[in-house]
N, CA, C and O atoms as a GROMACS GRO file, in nm:
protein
  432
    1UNK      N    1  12.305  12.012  10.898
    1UNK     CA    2  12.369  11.928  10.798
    1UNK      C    3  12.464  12.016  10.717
    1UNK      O    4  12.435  12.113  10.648
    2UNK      N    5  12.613  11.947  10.744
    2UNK     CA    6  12.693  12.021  10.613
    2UNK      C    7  12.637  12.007  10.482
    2UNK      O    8  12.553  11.922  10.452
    3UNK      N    9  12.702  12.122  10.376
    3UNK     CA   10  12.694  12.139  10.247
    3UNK      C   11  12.741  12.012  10.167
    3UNK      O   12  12.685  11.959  10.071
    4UNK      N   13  12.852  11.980  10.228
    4UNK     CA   14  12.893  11.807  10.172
    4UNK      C   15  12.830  11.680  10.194
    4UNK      O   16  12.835  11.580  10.122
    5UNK      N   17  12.763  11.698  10.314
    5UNK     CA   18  12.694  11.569  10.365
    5UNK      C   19  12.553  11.549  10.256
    5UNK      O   20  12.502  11.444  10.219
    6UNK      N   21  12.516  11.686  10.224
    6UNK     CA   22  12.392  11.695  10.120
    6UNK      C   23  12.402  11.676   9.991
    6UNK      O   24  12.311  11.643   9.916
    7UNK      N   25  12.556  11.704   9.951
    7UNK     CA   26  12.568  11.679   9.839
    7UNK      C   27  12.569  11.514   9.843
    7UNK      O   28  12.476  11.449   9.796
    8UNK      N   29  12.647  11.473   9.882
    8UNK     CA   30  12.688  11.325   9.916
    8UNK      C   31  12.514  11.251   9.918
    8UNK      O   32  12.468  11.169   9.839
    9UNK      N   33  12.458  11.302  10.016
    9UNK     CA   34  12.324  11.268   9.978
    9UNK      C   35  12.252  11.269   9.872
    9UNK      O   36  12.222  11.166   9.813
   10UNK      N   37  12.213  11.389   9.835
   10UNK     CA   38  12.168  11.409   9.700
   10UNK      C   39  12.226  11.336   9.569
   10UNK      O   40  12.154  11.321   9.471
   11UNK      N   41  12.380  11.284   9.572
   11UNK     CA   42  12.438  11.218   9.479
   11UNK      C   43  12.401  11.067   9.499
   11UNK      O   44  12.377  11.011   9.392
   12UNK      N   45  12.392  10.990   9.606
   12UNK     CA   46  12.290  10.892   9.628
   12UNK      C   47  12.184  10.842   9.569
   12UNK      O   48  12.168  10.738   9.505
   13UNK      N   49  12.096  10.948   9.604
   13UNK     CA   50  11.957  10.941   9.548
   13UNK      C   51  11.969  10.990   9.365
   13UNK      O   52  11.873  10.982   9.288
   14UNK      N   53  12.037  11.015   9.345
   14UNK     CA   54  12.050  11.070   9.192
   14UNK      C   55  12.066  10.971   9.093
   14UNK      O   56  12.106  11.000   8.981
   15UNK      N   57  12.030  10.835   9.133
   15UNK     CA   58  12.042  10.692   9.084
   15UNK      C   59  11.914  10.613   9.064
   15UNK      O   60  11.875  10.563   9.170
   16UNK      N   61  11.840  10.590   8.963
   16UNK     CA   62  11.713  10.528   8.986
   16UNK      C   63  11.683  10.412   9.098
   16UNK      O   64  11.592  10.411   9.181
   17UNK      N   65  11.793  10.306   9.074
   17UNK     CA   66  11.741  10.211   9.183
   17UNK      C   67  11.797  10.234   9.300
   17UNK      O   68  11.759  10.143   9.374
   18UNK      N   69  11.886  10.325   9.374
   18UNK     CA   70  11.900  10.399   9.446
   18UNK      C   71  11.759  10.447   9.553
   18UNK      O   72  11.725  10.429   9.670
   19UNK      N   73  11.713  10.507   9.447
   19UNK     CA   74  11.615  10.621   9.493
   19UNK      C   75  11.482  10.515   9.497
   19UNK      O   76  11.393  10.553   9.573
   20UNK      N   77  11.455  10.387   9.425
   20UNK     CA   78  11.384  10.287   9.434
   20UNK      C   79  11.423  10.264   9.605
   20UNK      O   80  11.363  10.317   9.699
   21UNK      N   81  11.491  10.210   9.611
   21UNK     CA   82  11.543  10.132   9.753
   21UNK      C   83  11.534  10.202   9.862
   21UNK      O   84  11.490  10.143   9.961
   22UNK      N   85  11.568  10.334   9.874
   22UNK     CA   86  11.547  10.421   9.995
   22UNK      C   87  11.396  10.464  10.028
   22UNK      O   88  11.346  10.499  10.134
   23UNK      N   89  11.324  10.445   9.858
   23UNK     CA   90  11.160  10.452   9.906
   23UNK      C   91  11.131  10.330   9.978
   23UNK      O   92  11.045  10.310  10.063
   24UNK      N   93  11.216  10.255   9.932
   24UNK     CA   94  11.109  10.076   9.977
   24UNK      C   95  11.149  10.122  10.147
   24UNK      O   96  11.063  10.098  10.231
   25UNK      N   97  11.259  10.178  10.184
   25UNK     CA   98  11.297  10.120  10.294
   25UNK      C   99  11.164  10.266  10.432
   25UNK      O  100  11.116  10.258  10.544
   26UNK      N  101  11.167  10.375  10.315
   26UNK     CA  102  11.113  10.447  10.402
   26UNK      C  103  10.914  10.400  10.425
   26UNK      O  104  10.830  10.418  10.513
   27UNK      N  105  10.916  10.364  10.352
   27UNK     CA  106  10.785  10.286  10.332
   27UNK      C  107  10.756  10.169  10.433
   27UNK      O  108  10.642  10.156  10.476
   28UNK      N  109  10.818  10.115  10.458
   28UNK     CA  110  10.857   9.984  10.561
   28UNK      C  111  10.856  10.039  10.716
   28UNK      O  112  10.807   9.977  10.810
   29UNK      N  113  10.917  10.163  10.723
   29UNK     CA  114  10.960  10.182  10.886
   29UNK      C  115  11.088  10.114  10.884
   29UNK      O  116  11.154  10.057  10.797
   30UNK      N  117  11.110  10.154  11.079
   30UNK     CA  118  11.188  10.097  11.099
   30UNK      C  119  11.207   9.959  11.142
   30UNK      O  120  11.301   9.928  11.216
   31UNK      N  121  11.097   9.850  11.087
   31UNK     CA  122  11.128   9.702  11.088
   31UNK      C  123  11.254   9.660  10.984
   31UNK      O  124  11.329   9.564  11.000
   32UNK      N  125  11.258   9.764  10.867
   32UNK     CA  126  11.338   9.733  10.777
   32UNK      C  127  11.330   9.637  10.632
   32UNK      O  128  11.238   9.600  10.560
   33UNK      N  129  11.430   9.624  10.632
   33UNK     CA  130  11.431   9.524  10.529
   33UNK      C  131  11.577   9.430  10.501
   33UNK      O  132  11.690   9.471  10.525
   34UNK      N  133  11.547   9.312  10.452
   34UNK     CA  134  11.722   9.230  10.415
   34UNK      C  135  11.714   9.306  10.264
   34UNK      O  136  11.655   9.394  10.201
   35UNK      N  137  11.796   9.227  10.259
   35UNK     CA  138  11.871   9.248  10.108
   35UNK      C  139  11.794   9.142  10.001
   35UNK      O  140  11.787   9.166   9.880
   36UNK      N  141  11.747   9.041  10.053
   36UNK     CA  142  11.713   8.956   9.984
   36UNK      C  143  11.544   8.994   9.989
   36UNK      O  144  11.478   8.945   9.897
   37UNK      N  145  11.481   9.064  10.074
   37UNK     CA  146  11.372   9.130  10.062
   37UNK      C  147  11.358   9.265   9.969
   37UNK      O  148  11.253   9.307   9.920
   38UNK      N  149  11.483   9.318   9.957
   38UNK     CA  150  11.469   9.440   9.854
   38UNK      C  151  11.463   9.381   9.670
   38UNK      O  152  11.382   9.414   9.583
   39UNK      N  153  11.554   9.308   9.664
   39UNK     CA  154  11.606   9.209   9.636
   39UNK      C  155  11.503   9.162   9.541
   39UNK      O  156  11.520   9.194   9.424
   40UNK      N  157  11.386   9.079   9.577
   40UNK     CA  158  11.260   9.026   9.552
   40UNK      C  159  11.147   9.144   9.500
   40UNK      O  160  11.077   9.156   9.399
   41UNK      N  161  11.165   9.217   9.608
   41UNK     CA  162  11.052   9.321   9.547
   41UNK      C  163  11.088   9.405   9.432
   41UNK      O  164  11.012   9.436   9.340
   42UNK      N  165  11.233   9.446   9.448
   42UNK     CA  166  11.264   9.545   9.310
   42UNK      C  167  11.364   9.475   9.192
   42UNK      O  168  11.454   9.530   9.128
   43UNK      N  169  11.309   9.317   9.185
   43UNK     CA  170  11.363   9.248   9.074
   43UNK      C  171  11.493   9.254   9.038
   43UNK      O  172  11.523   9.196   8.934
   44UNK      N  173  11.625   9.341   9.134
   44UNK     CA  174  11.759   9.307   9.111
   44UNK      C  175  11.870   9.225   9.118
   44UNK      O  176  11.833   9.130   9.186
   45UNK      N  177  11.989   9.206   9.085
   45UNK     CA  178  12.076   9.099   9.116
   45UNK      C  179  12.132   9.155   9.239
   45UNK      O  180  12.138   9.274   9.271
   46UNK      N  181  12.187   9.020   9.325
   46UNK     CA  182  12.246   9.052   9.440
   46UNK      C  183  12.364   9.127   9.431
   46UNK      O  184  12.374   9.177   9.543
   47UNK      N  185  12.485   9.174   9.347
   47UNK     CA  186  12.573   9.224   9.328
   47UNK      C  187  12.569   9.347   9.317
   47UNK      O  188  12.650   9.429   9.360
   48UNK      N  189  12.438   9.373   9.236
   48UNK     CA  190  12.417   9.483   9.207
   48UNK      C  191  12.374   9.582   9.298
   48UNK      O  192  12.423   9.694   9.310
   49UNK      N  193  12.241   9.518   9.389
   49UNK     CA  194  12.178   9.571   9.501
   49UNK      C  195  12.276   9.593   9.635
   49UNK      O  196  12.258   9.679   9.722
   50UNK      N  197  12.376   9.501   9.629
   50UNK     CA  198  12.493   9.474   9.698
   50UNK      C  199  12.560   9.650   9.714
   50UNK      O  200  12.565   9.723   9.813
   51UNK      N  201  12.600   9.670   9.586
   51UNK     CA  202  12.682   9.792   9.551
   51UNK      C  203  12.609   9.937   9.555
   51UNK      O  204  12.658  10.050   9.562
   52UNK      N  205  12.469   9.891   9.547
   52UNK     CA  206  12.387  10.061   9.562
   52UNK      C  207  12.339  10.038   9.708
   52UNK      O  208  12.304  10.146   9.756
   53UNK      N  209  12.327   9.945   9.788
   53UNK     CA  210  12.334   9.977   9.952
   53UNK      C  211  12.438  10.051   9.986
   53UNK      O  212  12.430  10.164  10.033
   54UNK      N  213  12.514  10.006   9.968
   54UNK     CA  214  12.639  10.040   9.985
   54UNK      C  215  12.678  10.188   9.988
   54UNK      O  216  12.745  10.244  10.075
   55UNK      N  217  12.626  10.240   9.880
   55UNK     CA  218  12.657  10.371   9.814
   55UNK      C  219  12.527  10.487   9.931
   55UNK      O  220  12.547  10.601   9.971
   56UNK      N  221  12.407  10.398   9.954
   56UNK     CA  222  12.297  10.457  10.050
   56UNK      C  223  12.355  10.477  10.166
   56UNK      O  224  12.353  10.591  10.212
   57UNK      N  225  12.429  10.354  10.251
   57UNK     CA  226  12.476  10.363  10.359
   57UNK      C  227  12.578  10.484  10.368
   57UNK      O  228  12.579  10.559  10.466
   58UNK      N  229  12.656  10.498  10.270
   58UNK     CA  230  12.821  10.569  10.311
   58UNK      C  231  12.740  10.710  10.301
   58UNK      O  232  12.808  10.800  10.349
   59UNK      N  233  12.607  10.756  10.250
   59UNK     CA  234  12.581  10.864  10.244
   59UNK      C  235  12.505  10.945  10.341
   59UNK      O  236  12.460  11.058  10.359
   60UNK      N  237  12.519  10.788  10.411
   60UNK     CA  238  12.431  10.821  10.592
   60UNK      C  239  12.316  10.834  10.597
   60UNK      O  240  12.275  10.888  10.700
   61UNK      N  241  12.196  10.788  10.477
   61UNK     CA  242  12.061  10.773  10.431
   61UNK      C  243  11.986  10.649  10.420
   61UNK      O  244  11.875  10.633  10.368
   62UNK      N  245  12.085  10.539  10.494
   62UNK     CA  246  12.022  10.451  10.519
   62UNK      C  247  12.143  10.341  10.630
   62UNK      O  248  12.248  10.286  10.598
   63UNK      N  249  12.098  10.344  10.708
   63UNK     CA  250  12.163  10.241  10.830
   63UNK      C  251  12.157  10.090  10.743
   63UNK      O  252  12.113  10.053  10.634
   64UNK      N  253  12.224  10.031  10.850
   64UNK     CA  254  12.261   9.838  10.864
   64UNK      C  255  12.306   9.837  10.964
   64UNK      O  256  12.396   9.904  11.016
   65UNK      N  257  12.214   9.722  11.016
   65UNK     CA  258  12.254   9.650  11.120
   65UNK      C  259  12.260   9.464  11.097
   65UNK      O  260  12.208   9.388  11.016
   66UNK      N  261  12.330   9.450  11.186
   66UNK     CA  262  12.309   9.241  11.161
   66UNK      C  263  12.219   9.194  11.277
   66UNK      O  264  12.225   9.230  11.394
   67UNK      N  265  12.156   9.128  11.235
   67UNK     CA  266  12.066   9.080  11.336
   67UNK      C  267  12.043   8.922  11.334
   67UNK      O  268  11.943   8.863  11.294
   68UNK      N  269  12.162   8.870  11.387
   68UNK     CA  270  12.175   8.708  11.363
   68UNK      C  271  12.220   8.714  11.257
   68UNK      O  272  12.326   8.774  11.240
   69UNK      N  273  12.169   8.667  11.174
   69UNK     CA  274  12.292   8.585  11.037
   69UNK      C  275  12.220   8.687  10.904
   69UNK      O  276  12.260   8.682  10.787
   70UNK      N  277  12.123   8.765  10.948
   70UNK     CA  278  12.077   8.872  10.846
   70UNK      C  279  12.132   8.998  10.820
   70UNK      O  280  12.224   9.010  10.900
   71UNK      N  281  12.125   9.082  10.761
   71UNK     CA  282  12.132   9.243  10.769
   71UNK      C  283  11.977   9.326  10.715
   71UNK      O  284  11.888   9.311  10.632
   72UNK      N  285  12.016   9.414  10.820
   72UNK     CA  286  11.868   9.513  10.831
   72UNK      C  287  11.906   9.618  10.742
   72UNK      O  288  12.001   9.691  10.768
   73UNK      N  289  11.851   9.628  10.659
   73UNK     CA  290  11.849   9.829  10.596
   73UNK      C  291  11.741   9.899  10.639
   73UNK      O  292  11.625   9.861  10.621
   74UNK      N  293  11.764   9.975  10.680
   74UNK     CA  294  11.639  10.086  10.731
   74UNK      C  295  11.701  10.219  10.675
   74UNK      O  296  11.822  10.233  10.657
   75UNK      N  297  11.609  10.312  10.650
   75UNK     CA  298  11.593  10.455  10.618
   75UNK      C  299  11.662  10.539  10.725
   75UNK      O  300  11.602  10.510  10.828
   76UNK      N  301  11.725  10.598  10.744
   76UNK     CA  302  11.794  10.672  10.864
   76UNK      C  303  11.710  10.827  10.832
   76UNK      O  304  11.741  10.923  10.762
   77UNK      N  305  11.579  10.796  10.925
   77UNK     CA  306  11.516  10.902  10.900
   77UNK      C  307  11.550  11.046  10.955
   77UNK      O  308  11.495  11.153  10.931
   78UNK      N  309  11.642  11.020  11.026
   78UNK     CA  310  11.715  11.113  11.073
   78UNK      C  311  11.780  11.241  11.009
   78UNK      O  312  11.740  11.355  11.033
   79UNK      N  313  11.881  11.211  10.930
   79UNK     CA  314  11.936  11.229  10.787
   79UNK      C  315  11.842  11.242  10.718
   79UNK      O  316  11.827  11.364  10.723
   80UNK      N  317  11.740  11.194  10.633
   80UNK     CA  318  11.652  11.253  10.581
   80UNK      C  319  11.551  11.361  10.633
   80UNK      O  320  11.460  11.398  10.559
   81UNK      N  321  11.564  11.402  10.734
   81UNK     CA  322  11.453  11.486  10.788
   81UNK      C  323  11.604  11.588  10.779
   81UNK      O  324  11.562  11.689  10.723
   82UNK      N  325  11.738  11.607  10.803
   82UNK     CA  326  11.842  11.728  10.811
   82UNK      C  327  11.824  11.734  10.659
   82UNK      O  328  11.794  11.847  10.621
   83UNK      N  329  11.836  11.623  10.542
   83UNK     CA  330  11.836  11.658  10.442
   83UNK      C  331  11.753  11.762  10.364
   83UNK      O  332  11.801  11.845  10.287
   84UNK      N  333  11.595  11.743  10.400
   84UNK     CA  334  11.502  11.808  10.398
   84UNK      C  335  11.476  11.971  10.430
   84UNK      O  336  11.440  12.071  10.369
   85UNK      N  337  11.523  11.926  10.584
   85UNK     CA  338  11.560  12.057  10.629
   85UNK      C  339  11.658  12.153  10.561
   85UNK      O  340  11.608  12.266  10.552
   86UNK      N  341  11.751  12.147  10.523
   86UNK     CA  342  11.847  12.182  10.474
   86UNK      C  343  11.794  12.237  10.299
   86UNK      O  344  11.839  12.341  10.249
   87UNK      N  345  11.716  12.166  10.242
   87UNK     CA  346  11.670  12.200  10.147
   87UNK      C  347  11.544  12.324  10.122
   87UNK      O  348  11.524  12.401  10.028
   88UNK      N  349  11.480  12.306  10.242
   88UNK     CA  350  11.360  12.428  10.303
   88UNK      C  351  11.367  12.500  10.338
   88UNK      O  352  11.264  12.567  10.342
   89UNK      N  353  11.532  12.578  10.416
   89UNK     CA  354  11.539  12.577  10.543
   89UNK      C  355  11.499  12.766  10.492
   89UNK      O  356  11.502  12.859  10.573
   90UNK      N  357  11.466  12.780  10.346
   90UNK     CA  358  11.541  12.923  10.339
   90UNK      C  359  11.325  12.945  10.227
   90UNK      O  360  11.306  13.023  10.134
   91UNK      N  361  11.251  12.880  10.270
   91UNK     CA  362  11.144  12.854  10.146
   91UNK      C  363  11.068  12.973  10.146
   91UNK      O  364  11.044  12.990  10.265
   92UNK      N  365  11.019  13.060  10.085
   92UNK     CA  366  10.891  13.146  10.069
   92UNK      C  367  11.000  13.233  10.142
   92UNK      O  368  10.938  13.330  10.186
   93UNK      N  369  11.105  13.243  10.168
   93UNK     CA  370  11.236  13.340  10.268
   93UNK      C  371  11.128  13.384  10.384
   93UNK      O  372  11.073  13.494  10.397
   94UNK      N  373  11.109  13.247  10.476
   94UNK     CA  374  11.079  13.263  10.585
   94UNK      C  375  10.962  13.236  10.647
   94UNK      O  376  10.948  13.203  10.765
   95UNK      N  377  10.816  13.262  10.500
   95UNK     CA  378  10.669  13.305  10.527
   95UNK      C  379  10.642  13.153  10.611
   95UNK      O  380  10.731  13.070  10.631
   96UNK      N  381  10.499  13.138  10.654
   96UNK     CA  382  10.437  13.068  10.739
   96UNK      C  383  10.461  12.954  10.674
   96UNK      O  384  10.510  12.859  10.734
   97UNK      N  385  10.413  12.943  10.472
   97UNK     CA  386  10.406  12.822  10.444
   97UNK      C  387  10.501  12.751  10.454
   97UNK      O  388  10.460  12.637  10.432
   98UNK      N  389  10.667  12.750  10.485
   98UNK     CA  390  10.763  12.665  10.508
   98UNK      C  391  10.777  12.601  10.660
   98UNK      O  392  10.874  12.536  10.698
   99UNK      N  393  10.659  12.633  10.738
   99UNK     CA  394  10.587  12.545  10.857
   99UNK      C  395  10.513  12.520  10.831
   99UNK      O  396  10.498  12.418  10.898
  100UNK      N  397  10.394  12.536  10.747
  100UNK     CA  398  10.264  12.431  10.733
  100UNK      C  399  10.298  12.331  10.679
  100UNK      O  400  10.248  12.236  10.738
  101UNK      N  401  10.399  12.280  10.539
  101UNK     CA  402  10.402  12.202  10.508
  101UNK      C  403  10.302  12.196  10.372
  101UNK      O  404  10.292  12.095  10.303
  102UNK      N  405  10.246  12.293  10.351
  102UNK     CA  406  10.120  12.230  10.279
  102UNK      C  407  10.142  12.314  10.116
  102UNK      O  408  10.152  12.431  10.082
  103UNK      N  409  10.144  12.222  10.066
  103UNK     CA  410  10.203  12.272   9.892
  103UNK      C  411  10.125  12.369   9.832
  103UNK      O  412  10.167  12.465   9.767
  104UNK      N  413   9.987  12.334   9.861
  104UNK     CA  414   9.862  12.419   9.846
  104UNK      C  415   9.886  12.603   9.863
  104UNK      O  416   9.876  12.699   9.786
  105UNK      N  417   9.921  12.584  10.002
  105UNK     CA  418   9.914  12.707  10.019
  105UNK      C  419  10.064  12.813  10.044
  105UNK      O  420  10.074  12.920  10.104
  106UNK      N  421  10.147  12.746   9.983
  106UNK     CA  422  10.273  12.781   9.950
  106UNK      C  423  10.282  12.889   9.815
  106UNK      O  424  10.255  12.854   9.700
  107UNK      N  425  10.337  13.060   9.866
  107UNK     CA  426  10.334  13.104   9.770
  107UNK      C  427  10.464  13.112   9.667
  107UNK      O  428  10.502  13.225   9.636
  108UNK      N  429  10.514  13.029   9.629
  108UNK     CA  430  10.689  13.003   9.572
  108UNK      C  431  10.636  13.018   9.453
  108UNK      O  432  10.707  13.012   9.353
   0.00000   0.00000   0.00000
């Protein structure tokens, strides 16, 4: 992952209902979600939710697709796993715990 693509990301998520919406969607899988399902669950107006998809998608952290007369948002876990990466890639400079995963035993 470029240095821009992360920023672009990271500026995304740097939005509360932003960062609401990309949890709902990673939480879900990839069945997804409409708009009118995000919509319902995180109590926003359609204009609004309208304009922070929007801002998720262009940052390549969350797909759309149409599926008949709907649209799907899903998590582009893809992008979030380079994002991640990209953020780790350098952790404990190298030691084991930036492969275990495990916070516990991370000496940072």
């Amino acid at each position: 992952m470029e240095e821009n693509e992360v920023v672009k990301a990271l500026g995304a998520l740097a939005q509360p209902l932003r960062l609401q919406v990309f949890r709902a969607l990673v939480v879900v899988g990839q069945s997804g979600l409409t708009p009118g399902a995000i919509q319902e669950a995180l109590g926003v107006p359609a204009a609004t939710l309208s304009f922070h998809l929007k801002e998720l998608v262009a940052s390549g952290l969350v797909t759309q697709e149409r599926a008949s007369r709907n649209l799907i948002y899903r998590a582009a876990y893809d992008q979030m796993n380079a994002l991640l990466g990209y953020l780790t890639k350098n952790c404990c400079q190298g030691d084991a715990c930036a492969v275990d995963n495990d916070p516990a035993k991370c000496g940072c």
